[in-house]
Each structure stands twice: as C-alpha cells, then as structure tokens.
VEXDREN-2710 file (C-alpha; in Angstrom, 1 decimal):
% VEXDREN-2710
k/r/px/py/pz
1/UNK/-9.0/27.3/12.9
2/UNK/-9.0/29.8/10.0
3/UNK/-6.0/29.2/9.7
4/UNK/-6.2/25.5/8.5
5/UNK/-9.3/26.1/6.3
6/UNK/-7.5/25.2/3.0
7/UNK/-7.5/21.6/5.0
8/UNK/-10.6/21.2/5.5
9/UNK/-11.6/22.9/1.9
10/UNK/-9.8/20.2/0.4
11/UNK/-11.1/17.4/2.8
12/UNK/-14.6/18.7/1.5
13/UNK/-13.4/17.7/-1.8
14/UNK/-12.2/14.3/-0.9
15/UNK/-15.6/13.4/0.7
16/UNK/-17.9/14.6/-2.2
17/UNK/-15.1/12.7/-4.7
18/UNK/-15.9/9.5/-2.5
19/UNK/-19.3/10.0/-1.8
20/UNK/-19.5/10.1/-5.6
21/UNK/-17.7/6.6/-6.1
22/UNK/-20.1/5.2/-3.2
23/UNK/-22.8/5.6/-6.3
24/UNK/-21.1/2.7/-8.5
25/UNK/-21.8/-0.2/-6.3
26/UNK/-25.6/0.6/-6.9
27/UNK/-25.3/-0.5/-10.3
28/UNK/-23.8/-3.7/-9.5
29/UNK/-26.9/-3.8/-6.9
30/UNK/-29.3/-3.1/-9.5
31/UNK/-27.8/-5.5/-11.9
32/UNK/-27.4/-8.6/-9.3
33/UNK/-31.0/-7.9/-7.8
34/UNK/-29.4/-6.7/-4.2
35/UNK/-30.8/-3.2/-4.1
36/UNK/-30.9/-1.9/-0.6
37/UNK/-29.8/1.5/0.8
38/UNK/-26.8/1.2/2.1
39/UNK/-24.8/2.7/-0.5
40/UNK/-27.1/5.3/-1.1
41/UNK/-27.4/6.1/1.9
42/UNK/-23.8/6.4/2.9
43/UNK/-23.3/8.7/-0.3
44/UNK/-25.4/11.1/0.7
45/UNK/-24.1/11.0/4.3
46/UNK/-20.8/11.5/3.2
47/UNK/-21.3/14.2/0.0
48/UNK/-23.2/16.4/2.9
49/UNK/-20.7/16.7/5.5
50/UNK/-18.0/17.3/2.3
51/UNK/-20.4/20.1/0.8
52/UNK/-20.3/21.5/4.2
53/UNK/-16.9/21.3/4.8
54/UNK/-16.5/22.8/1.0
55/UNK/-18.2/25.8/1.7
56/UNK/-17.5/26.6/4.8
57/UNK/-14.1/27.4/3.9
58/UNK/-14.3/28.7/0.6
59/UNK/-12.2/31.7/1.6
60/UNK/-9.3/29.4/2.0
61/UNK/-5.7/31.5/0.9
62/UNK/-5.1/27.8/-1.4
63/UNK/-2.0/27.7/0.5
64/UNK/-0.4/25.2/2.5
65/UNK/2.4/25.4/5.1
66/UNK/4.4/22.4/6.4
67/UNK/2.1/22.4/9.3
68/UNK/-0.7/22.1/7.0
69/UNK/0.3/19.9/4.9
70/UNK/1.4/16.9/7.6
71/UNK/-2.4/17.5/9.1
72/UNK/-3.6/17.2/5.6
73/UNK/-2.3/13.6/4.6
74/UNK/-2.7/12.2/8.0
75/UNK/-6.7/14.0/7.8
76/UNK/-7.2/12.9/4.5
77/UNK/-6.8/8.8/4.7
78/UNK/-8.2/9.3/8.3
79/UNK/-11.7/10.9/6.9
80/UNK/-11.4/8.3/4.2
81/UNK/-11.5/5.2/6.5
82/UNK/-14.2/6.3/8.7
83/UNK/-16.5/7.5/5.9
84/UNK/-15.7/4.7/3.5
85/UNK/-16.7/2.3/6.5
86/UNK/-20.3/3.6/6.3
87/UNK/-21.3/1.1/3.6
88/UNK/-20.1/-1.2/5.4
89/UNK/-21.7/-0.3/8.6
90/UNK/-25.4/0.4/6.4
91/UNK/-25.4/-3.1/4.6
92/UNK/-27.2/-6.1/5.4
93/UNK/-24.6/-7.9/6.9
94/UNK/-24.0/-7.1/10.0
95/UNK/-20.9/-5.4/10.6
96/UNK/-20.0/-3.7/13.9
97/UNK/-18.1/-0.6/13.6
98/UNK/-14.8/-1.9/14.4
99/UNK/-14.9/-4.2/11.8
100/UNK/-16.2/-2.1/9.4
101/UNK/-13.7/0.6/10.2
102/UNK/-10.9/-2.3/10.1
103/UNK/-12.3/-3.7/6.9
104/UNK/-12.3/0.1/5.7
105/UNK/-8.9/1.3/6.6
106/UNK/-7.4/-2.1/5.1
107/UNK/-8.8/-1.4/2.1
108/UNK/-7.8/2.5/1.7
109/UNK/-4.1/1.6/3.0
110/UNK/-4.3/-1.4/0.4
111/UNK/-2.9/-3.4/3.2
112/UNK/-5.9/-6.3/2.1
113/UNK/-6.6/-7.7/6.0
114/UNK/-9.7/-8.9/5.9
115/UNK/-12.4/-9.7/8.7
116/UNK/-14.6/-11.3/6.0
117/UNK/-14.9/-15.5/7.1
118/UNK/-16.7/-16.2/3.7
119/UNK/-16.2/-14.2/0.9
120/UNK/-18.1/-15.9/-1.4
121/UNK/-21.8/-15.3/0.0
122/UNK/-21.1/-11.6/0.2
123/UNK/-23.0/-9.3/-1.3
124/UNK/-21.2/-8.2/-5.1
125/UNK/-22.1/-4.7/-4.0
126/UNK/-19.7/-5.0/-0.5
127/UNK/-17.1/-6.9/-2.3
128/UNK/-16.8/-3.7/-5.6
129/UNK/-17.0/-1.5/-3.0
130/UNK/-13.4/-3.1/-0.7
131/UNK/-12.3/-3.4/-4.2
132/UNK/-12.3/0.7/-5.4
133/UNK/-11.5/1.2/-1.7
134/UNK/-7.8/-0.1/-2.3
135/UNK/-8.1/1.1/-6.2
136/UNK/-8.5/4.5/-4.5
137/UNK/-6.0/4.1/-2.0
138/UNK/-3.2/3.1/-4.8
139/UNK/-3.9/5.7/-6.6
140/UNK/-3.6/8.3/-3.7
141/UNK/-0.6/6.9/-2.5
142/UNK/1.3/7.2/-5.7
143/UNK/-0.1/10.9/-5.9
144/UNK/1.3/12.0/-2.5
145/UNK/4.3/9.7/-2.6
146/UNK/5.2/11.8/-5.6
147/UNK/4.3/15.2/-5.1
148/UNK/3.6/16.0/-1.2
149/UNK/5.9/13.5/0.4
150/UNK/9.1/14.8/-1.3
151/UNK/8.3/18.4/0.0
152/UNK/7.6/17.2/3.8
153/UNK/10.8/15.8/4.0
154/UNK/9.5/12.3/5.1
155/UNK/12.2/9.3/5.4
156/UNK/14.5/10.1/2.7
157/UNK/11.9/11.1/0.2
158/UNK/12.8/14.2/-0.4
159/UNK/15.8/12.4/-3.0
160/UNK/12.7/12.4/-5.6
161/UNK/11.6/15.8/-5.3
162/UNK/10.3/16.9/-8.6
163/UNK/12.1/20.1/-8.9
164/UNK/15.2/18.9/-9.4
165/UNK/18.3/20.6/-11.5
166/UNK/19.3/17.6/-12.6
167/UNK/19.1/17.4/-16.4
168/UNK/17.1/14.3/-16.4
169/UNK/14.6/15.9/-14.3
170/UNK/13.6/18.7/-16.8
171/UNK/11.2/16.9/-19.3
172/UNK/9.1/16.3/-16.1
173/UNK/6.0/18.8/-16.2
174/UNK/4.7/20.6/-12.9
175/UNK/3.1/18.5/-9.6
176/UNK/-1.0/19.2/-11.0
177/UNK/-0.1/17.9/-14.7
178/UNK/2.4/14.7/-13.0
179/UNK/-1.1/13.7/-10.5
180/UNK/-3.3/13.8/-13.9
181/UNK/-0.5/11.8/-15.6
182/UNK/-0.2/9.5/-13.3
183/UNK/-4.2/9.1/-13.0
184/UNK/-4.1/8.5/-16.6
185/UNK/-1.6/5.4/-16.4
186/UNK/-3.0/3.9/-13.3
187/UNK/-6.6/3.8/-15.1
188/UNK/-4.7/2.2/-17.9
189/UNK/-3.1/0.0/-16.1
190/UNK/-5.8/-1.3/-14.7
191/UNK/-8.2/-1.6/-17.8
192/UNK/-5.6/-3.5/-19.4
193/UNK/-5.1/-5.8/-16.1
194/UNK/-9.2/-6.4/-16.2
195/UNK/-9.0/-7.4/-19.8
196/UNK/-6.4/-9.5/-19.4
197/UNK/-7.8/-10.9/-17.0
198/UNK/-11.2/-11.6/-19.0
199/UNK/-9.9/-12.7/-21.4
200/UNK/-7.9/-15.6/-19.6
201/UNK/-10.9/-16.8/-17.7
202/UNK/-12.6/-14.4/-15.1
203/UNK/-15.9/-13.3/-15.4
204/UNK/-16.3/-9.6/-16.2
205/UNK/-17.4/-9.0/-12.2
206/UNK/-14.4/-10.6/-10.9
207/UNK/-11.8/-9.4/-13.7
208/UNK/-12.6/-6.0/-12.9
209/UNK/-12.3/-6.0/-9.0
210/UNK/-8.9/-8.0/-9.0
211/UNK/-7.7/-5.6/-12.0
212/UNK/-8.3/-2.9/-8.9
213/UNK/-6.9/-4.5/-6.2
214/UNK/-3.9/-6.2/-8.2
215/UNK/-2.8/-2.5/-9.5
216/UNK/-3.0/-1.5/-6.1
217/UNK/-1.0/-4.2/-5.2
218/UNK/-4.0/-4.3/-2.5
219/UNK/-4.7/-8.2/-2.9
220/UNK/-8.6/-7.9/-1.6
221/UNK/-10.3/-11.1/-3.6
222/UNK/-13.6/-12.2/-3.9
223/UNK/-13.1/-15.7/-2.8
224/UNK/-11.1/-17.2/0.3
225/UNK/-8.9/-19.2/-1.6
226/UNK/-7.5/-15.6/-3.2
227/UNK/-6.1/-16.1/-6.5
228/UNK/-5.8/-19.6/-6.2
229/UNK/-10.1/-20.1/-6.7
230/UNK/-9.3/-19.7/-10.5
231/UNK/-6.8/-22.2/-10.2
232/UNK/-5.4/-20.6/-14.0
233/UNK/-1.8/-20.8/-14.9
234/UNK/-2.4/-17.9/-16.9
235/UNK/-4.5/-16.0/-15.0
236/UNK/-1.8/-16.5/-12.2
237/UNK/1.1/-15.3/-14.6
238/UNK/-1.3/-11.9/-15.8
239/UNK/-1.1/-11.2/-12.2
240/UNK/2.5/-11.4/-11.6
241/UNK/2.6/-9.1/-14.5
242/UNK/0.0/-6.8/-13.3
243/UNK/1.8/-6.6/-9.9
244/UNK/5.3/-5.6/-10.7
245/UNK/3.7/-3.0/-12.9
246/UNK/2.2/-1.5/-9.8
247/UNK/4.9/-2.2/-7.7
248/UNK/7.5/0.2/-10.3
249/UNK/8.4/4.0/-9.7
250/UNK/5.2/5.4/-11.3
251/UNK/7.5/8.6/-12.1
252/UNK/9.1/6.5/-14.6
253/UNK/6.2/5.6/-16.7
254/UNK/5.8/9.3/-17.0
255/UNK/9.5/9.3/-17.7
256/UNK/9.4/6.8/-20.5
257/UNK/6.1/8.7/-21.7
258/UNK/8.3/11.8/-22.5
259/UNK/11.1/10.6/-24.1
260/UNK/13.2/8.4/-21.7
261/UNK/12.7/4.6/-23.3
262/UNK/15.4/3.0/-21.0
263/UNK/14.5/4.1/-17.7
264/UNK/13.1/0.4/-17.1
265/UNK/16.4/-1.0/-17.5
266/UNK/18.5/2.1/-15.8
267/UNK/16.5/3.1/-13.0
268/UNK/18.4/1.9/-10.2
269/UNK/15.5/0.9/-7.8
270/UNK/14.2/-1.0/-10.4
271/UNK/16.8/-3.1/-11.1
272/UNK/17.3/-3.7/-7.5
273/UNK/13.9/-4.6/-7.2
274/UNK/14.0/-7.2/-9.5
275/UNK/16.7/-9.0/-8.5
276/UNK/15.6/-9.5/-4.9
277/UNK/12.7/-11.0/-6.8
278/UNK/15.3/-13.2/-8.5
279/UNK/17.1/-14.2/-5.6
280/UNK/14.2/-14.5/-3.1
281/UNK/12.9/-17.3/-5.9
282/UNK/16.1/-18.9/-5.8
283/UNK/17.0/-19.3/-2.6
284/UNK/13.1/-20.5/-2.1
285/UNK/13.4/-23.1/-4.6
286/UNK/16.3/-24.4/-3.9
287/UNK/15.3/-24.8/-0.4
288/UNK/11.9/-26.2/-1.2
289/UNK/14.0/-29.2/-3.4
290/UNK/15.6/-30.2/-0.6
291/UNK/13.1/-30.6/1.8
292/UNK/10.0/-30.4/0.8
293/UNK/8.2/-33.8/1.0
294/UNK/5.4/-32.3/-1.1
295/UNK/5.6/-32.0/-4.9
296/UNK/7.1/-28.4/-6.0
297/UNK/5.8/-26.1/-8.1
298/UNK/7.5/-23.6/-9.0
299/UNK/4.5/-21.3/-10.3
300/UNK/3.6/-21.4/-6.7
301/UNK/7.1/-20.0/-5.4
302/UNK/7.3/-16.9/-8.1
303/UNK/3.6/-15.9/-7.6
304/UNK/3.8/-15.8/-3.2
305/UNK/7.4/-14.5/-3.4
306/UNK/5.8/-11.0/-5.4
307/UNK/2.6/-10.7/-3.9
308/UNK/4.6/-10.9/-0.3
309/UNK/7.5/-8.8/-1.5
310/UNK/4.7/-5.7/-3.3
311/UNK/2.5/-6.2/-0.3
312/UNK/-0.4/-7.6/-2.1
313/UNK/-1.4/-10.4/-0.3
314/UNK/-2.8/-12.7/-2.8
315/UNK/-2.1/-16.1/-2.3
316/UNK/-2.2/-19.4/-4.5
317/UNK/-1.2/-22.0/-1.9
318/UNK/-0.5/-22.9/1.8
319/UNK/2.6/-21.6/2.1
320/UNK/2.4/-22.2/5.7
321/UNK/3.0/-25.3/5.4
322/UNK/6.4/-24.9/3.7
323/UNK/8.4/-25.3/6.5
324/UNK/10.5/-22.5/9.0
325/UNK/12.3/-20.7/6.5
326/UNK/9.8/-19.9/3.8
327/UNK/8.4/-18.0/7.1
328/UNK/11.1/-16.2/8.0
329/UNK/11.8/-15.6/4.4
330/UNK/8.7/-14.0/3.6
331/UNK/8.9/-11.9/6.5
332/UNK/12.0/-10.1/5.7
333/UNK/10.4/-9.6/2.4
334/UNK/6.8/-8.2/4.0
335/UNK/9.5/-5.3/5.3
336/UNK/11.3/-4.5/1.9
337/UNK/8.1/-4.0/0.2
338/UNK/8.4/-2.4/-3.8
339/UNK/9.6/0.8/-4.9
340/UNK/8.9/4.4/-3.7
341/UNK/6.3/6.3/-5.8
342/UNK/4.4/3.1/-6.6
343/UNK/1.2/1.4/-5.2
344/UNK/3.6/-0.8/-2.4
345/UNK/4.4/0.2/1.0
346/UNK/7.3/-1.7/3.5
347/UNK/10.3/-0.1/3.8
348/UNK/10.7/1.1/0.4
349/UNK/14.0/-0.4/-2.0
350/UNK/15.5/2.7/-2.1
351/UNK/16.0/2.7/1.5
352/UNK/17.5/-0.6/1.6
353/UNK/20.1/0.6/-1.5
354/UNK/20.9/3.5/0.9
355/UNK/21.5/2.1/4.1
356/UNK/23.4/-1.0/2.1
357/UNK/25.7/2.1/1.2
358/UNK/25.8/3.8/4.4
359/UNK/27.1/0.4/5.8
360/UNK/29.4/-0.3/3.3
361/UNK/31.0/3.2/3.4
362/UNK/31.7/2.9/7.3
363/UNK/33.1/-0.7/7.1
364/UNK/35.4/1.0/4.1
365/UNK/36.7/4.1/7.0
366/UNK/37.5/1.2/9.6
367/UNK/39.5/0.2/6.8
368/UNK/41.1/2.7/5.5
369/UNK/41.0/5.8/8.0
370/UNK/42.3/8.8/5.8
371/UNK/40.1/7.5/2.9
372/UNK/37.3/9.7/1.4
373/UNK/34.0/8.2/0.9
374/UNK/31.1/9.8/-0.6
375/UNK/27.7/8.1/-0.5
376/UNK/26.0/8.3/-3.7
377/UNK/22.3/7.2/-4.9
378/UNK/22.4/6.0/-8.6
379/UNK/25.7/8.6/-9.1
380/UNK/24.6/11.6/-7.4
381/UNK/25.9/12.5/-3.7
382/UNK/23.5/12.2/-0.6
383/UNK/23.3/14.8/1.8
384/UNK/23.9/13.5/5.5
385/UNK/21.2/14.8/6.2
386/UNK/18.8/12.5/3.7
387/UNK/21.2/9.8/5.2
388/UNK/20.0/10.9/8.3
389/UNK/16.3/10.8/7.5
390/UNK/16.2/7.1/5.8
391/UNK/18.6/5.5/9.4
392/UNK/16.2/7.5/11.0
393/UNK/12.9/5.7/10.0
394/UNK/14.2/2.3/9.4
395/UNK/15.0/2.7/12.5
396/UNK/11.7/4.2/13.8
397/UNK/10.0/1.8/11.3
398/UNK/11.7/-1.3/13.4
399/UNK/10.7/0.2/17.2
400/UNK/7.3/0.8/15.4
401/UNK/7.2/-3.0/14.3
402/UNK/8.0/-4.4/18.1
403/UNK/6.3/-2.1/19.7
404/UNK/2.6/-3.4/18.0
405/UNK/3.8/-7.0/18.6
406/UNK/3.7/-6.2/22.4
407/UNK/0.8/-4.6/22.1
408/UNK/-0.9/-7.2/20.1
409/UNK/0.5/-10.6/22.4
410/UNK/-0.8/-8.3/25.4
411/UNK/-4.2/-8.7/23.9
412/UNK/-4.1/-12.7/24.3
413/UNK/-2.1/-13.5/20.7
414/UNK/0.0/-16.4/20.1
415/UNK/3.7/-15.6/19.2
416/UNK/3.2/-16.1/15.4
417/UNK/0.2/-14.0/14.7
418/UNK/1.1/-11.0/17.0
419/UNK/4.7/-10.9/15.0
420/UNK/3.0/-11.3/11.5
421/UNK/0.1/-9.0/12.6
422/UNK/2.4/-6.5/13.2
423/UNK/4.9/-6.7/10.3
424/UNK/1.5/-7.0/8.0
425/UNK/-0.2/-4.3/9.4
426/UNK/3.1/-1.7/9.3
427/UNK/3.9/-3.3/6.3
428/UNK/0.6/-3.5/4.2
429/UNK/0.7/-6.9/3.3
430/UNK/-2.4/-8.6/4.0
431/UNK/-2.2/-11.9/5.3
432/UNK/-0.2/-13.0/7.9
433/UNK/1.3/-16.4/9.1
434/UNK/0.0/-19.2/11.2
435/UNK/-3.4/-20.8/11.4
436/UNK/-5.7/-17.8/11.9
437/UNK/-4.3/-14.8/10.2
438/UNK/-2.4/-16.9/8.0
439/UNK/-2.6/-17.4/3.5
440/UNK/-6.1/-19.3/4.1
441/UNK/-7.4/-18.0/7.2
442/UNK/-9.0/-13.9/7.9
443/UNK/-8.7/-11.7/10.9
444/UNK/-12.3/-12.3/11.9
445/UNK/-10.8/-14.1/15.5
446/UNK/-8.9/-11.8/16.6
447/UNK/-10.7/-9.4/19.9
448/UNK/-11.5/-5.9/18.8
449/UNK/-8.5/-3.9/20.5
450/UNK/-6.5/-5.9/18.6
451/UNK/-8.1/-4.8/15.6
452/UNK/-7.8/-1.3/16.7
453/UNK/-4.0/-2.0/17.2
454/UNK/-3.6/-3.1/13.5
455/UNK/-5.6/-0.6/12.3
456/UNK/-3.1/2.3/13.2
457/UNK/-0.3/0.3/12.6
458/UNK/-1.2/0.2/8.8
459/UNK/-2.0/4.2/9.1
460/UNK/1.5/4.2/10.5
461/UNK/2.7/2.3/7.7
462/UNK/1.2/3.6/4.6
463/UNK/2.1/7.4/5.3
464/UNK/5.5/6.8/6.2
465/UNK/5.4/7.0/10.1
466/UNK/6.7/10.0/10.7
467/UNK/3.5/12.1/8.9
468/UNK/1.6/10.7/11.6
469/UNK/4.1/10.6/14.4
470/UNK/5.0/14.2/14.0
471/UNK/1.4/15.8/14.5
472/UNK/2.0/14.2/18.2
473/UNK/5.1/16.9/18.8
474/UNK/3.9/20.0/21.0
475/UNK/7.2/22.1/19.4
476/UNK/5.7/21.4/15.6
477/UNK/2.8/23.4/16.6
478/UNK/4.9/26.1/17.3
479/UNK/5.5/28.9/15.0
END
C-alpha cells in the first residue's frame, strides 16, 4: 500500500478538517441549552483516526497517478459520509445507522433526501450540522469539478481543463490559488445569501443554515414545508437568486474577478442555462392556465422550476398535484441539472449543448454526404474523442438511471417513487414525486435496502459515474 500513501495522507487531512467542523454545532448546543456529547464525541472519533492516517504516511512522494487520484475522490466523499454520519448515529434521537449513513451521504452529495418525518422538533444542533454537511459538499464539488475532474478525463470534462492555450485561459492562476479563490467566493456567496436572508425575515438560526444549503444548491430545510414555512415573497425571490448563483460555472466568477466583465453574458453554458429556465417556465405556465382548476401563481412555477432544474430540492407548493405533465416536466429537468464547475449535479448543460451538436451534425451528413462538419463547443473544435466521452456517460448515466429503478421496484416500490427515487438519487435532487417521497413527504417509509440503493446511486451521481465505476475494472489496476 505504500504506494497509495499520498491517499490516505490526504484522507487524514480531510477527517481532521471535518472533525474540526463537527466542533461548531456545540455552540449552537450550548446556546439552545441541548448540550450532549454527540458532537464532541464524534470529533474526537473522527480527528483520531485522521491524525493516524496523517502520520502514518507522512513519507508520502505528494504525488498522485491516475490510479491514485480516481481512488482518492471516490475515498474522499466515501470517508466523508460514514464519518459525518457519526453525529447522527451519537445524538439523542435515535437514528440507526442506515439512516444516519443515508441522511449523511445526502447531505455531503447535496442531493437533500431526507429521512427526517418532522423537522421541526429536531435538535438545532442535528439540523446546523445536515446543513455544513451539504455546505461542505458544494464546496468540494466545485473544487474537484474544476481542478481534478478535468485531468481524469471524466465525461467530457476534460473541455475545462485549466491549462489551456487558449488566450482567454491565461489570466487564470494555478489549480492551489483557483481552490482558495473559489473558497473565497463560495464563503461570500453564502454570507451575502444569510444576510439577505435576515434581513427579509429569517431568524439568524435559520438564515444561516438555508444560506448553506441554498449555495449548495443542497435544499436541506429546517421545516417540512421547505421554503414555503416562511411563506415570504421575498424571501422566496432571494432564493432564486441565491440558487442560480450556485448553479453558474464557478470558473467564471474567478474569470470576471480578473478582468473578464462579460463572461456572464458570453459564456455559452450560461446562457443556455438560462433559457431552459425561461422556457421550462413557459411552457409550465401556459399549461397550468389551461388546466389548472386551482388558482395560479406564478411565484410558485419560477421558484420549483429552479430548485428542480439546480437540484436543490426546495419546494414552495404541492406541485404534485399539478397534473401529469408538470411531472414529466420536472423530471426531464431533475436530469439536465445546472452547469459544470458549479454546486449542481444531473447531467451537466454542457453535455446537453454537446450532444444537441453531435445530433445535429449527423442529421446534417444524411443530408448532405460530401459535406464537412466540424463540432465545435462555444467556437473551438471537439475532439472525437471528448465527443466520445460525453455519448459515453449520458449514455452510462441513462443505464445507471433504469437500472436503480429495477432495483428499487424490486424492493416493494410503487412505479412513481422507484422512477423518481432513482432519477433524484443519480440526479441529486432531493425530493421526489408521489405521496411518499414526493415535495411534502420524506424518505423515512421506504425499507432499508432501498435506502442503501439510493445511497450509491447519489455517490454515482455526484462524482460523475465513471470515478466510481472505473475503480471496479481489474485492467485499471494494471500497470
């Protein structure tokens, strides 16, 4: 194993970081008279076995290989789920391990599943705590969607690699300054979202968790109604706000930061993004004014098109009981999901422009046989074999998505919540559709292997598929 002790050197790291973070809750305990050990006790649990992990490899060669670095990322949320479950397993409340490890790996994916019934008797320290779970997870997302994904060569990212000759590449500084950069912005971001948030109406408790989980486009609440408790106009509009700010290319805040002020109107994921927004409201509204019985508001269709669409998950009405098509509708968008090198997961935008392309380009040599057509990403060619890479995972992406729906109706679900299940789980959305799993309902129900089931499938999801799947190949092993 001496060969993988850079891994586990910085797996150390990671444990003492979020044995560290397992200290804040105890001042929310302190302050709300709910002192027990749990949180204590987990830290110290957790900063031991990183300390020992730290030096037992401190004669790492701070190198990584390929090999290394897939075992890394998959390691890394891995570790982070079970020992961010302890909390959860020490606290009063009685959790069982699966659910602890399911509320725990929702959280760190930012997928927002919850198997909490009633939110609002839980302890403030257990509901901070899911809350810097998904903050945590955002931010580590963004990090290795940005600066290790590119160089693995997972589904296509590789088109964002940081070294790149391209002129508008150059003002970006190295991979260690970008990950402090983009540190920087995401703490912004999120102080700004809390005071907002304050300021509009939220106690200083509550604005601070949603701030977390709203950058994180996570969607973990303190209250079962979600969003809608607060039943704000305001508050509801700050979120929107908050959420397509999460939900951007974080690479282009850095961008505008050094000297680029259009990139939020040229970047061409961005500009796709938004109009599927757009459209997806439409389309909604329209159809809503037709035949909806119910009174429309139109608040309601903007806010549960973007927190479906990012993959947040907050909700601010039933919007199961919209009819078939809202359904269907937000399904397709639970796939899309926001743009690559932000806090979303799904499918990623950029995927969708390319295979868009890739189809349009074949239809056009049916058409005209001798023709020439290059496929090009926001004027630059694509190699086939990035092409290649993006068919290749929506592809995988799809089989992944079916193949968790058997699983999950073999475990005894209905139609509806093993489909949902599935797309939420892969797709990091939160809530589901139908009656238990749906906007107003939790994943409490549902019998423990099919908790398991959803709890890889949003592993799956938020690292891409194929950083997981490809640790399972005997021949990348082999040197």
């Amino acid at each position: 194993m001496s060969n993988y002790k850079t891994v586990f050197f910085t797996l150390g790291i990671l444990q003492i970081i979020l044995g560290i973070f397992m200290l804040i809750p105890l001042i929310v305990q302190f302050f709300y008279n709910e002192i027990d050990s749990s949180f204590f006790g987990a830290s110290i649990v957790t900063i031991i076995f990183g300390i020992l992990f730290f030096l037992s490899n401190l004669d790492h060669n701070k190198k990584l290989n390929l090999q290394q670095a897939f075992l890394l990322t998959a390691l890394s949320w891995l570790s982070v789920a079970i020992f961010g479950s302890l909390p959860f397993v020490f606290s009063s409340v009685e959790f069982s391990f699966t659910n602890a490890f399911f509320e725990s790996m929702s959280g760190i994916t930012t997928t927002g599943s919850t198997i909490i019934s009633n939110l609002e008797v839980m302890p403030k320290g257990i509901l901070l705590w899911r809350a810097i779970l998904q903050w945590l997870g955002g931010i580590g997302i963004i990090v290795m969607a940005i600066t290790l994904m590119p160089i693995m060569n997972v589904g296509g990212m590789q088109l964002f690699k940081i070294s790149n000759t391209d002129s508008s590449e150059k003002i970006l500084p190295k991979s260690k300054e970008i990950a402090l950069r983009l540190i920087y912005i995401y703490s912004c971001l999120t102080l700004l979202c809390a005071f907002s948030y304050n300021i509009l109406g939220m106690s200083v408790f509550d604005s601070l968790t949603h701030s977390m989980t709203t950058i994180a486009t996570g969607g973990f609440s303190n209250y079962n109604e979600s969003i809608g408790f607060f039943n704000s106009f305001s508050i509801e509009v700050s979120a929107m706000i908050f959420i397509i700010l999460g939900s951007l290319p974080f690479i282009a805040y850095i961008k505008f930061l050094n000297g680029n002020k259009k990139i939020f109107f040229s970047d061409i994921q961005i500009k796709t993004f938004l109009k599927i927004i757009l459209f997806s409201i439409a389309i909604l509204s329209i159809y809503l004014s037709i035949n909806s019985s119910t009174e429309l508001h139109l608040s309601s269709v903007f806010f549960n098109v973007i927190s479906i669409l990012t993959g947040t998950g907050y909700v601010n009405a039933q919007f199961d009981n919209w009819g078939g098509f809202p359904l269907v509708l937000f399904l397709c968008l639970m796939f899309i999901g926001g743009c690559a090198g932000s806090t979303t997961c799904g499918i990623k935008i950029f995927r969708i422009q390319i295979l868009y392309s890739f189809i349009s380009n074949q239809l056009k040599k049916i058409i005209y046989p001798k023709g020439v057509f290059v496929l090009k990403y926001d004027q630059s060619p694509v190699d086939n074999k990035f092409t290649a890479s993006i068919i290749s995972f929506i592809y995988m992406y799809l089989v992944i998505f079916f193949f968790i729906t058997t699983l999950l109706s073999l475990t005894g679900l209905d139609f509806v919540t093993a489909i949902s299940g599935a797309a939420t789980s892969i797709s990091n959305v939160g809530p589901g559709l139908g009656s238990i799993i749906g906007p107003n309902g939790n994943f409490s129900s549902l019998p423990d292997v099919s908790k398991w089931i959803l709890t890889l499938g949003m592993i799956l999801g938020r690292l891409e598929l194929f950083a997981i799947l490809v640790l399972f190949l005997p021949s990348f092993w082999r040197n």
